[in-house]
C-alpha angles and dihedrals in degrees: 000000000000130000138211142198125228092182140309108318097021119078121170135206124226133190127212106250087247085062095064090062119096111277090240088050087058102038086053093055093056088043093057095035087054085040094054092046087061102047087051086054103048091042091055092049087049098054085045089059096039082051090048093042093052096042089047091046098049092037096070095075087056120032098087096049083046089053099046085054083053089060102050102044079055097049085050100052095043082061098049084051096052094049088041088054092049098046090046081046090051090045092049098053093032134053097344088063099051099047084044081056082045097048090055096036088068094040085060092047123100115257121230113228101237125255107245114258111249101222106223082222095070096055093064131089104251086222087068106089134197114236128196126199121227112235135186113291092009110140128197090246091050099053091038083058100044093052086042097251142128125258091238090042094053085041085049092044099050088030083244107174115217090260103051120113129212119239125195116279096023112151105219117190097237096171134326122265129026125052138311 
């Protein structure tokens, strides 16, 4: 029950809606609601031992085929991990071991301070220039990109506007030195 108060010197008493029901109609709801619990529950362990029973029942046949399997696929197992732990056994005292003696062999070795790298671009005369073709199908942004250049660059290079278009046969300056 729950009270309430209306003010200061008035307090009320209210019942659940289930309290206002007969004592017997009450007590007959928790009886079947307990009643029902057990009967799931008697109903689910029954089922568990009719599942054991047929399994049991229908095992029996088969166990010892299934146990011979068993043995087999062990034995079988037990003889992939031996080869597998020798052969880790053979890597670690063979080869491994000797490129690991490599490996720290040329760590310990002296380095060579490396000869400076002659650009062939430097070896040309800046006045020779480099020419493309225009073929068919060839784009600013494709030859830019094959002479590793940008489409401005290759427009300022051969003084292109934005709206100029290419025509077959075009030569279009693309670097200075080496060949076309």
């Amino acid at each position: 029950m729950r009270r309430k108060k209306l003010n200061d010197d008035i307090e009320i008493e209210i019942e659940p809606k289930e309290q206002n029901q007969p004592v017997s109609q009450r007590r007959l709801k928790k009886f079947y609601a307990e009643k029902q619990n057990l009967i799931l529950i008697g109903a689910g362990v029954l089922i568990i031992v009719v599942i054991f029973l047929f399994s049991g029942i229908a095992g029996k046949d088969k166990s010892a085929e299934v146990l011979v399997q068993l043995e087999k696929n062990l034995a079988a197992m037990e003889q992939k991990i031996a080869t597998l732990e020798a052969e880790q056994k053979n890597l670690t005292s063979g080869p491994v071991k000797s490129l690991t003696e490599r490996v720290e062999m040329l760590e310990k070795r002296p380095t060579e301070k490396p000869k400076p790298v002659v650009s062939t671009k430097a070896q040309t005369t800046p006045l020779a220039k480099r020419y493309h073709e225009v073929r068919i199908g060839d784009t600013l942004a494709g030859i830019a990109k094959r002479y590793g250049l940008s489409v401005d660059e290759l427009r300022r290079m051969n003084k292109l506007s934005p709206k100029t278009t290419l025509t077959v046969g075009q030569k279009l300056i693309v670097g200075s030195g080496g060949k076309n």
